[in-house]
RODO-2510 file (C-alpha; in nm, 4 decimals, decimal comma):
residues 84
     n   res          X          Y          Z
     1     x    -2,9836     1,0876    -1,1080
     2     x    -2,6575     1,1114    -0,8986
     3     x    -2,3840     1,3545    -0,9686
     4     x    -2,0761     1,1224    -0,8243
     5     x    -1,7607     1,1637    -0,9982
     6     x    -1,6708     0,8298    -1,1513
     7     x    -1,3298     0,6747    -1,0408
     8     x    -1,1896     0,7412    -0,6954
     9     x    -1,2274     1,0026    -0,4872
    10     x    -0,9684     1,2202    -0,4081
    11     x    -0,7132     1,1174    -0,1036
    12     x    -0,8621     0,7650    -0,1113
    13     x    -0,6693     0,4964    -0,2697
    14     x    -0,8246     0,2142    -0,4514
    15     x    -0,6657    -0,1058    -0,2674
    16     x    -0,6528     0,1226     0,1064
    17     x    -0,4714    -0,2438     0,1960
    18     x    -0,2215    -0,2573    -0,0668
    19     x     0,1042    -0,4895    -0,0772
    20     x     0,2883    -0,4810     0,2544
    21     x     0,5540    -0,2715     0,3112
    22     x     0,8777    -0,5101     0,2563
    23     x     0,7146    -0,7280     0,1074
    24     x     0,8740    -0,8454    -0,2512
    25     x     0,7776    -1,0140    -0,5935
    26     x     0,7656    -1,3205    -0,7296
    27     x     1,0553    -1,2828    -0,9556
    28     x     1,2837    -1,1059    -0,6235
    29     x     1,1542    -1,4549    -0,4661
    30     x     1,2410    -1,6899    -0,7614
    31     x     1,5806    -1,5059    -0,8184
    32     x     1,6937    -1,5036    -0,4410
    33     x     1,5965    -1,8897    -0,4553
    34     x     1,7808    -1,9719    -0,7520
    35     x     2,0993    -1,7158    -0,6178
    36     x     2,0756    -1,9402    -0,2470
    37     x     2,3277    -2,1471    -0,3185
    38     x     2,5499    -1,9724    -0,5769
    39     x     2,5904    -1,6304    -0,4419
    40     x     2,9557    -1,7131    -0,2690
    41     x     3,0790    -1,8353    -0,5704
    42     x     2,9151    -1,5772    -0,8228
    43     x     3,0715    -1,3282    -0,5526
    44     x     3,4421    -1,4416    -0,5491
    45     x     3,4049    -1,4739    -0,9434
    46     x     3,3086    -1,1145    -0,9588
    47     x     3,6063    -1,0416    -0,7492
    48     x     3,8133    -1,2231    -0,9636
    49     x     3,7455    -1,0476    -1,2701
    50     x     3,7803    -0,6997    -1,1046
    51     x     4,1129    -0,7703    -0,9331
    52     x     4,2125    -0,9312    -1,3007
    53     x     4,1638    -0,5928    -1,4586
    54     x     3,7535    -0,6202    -1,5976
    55     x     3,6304    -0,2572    -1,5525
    56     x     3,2767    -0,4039    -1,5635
    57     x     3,3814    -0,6287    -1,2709
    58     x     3,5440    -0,3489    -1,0981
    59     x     3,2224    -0,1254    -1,1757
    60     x     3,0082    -0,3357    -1,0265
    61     x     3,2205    -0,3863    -0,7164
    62     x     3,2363    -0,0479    -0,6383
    63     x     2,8903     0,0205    -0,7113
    64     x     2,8041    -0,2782    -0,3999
    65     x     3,0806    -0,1616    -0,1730
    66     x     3,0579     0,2550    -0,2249
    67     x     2,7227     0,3181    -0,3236
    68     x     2,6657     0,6795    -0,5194
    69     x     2,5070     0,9052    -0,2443
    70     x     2,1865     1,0638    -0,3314
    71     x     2,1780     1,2712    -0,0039
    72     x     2,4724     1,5046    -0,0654
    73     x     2,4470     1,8160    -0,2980
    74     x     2,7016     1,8081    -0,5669
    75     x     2,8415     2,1671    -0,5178
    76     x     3,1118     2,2553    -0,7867
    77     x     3,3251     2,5245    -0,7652
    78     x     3,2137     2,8792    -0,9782
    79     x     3,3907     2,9234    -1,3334
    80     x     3,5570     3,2606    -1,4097
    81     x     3,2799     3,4235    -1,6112
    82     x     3,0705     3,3438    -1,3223
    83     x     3,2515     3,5681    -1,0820
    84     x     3,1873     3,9488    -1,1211
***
């Protein structure tokens, strides 16, 4: 009788190929297809809506053009009961 562990062993994955790095899913695929010939126009409507005062618009705007950095510590300034 063998004493293997069932499942995988540690360190070793199960698909060692995997997907390929950069490689994307059917529904990135289907959407980008279907987006192909409307971005432009879904774009300058989007602009449209921001510059005509929708926050949402303007939201998602910003969000495309200034994206929130994840690298950068948020370092706030100490409150007064902090100090000693």
């Amino acid at each position: 009788m063998t004493t293997r562990k069932p499942g995988f062993q540690p360190g070793t994955s199960g698909n060692p190929a995997g997907r390929p790095k950069g490689s994307r899913s059917k529904s990135t695929l289907a959407l980008e297809a279907i987006l192909e010939g409307d971005a432009e126009s879904i774009v300058r409507k989007a602009i449209e809506l921001a510059t005509d005062g929708d926050t949402q618009a303007l939201r998602m705007c910003l969000d495309r053009l200034m994206p929130a950095r994840k690298d950068r510590p948020v370092i706030r300034p100490p409150r007064d009961r902090d100090r000693c």
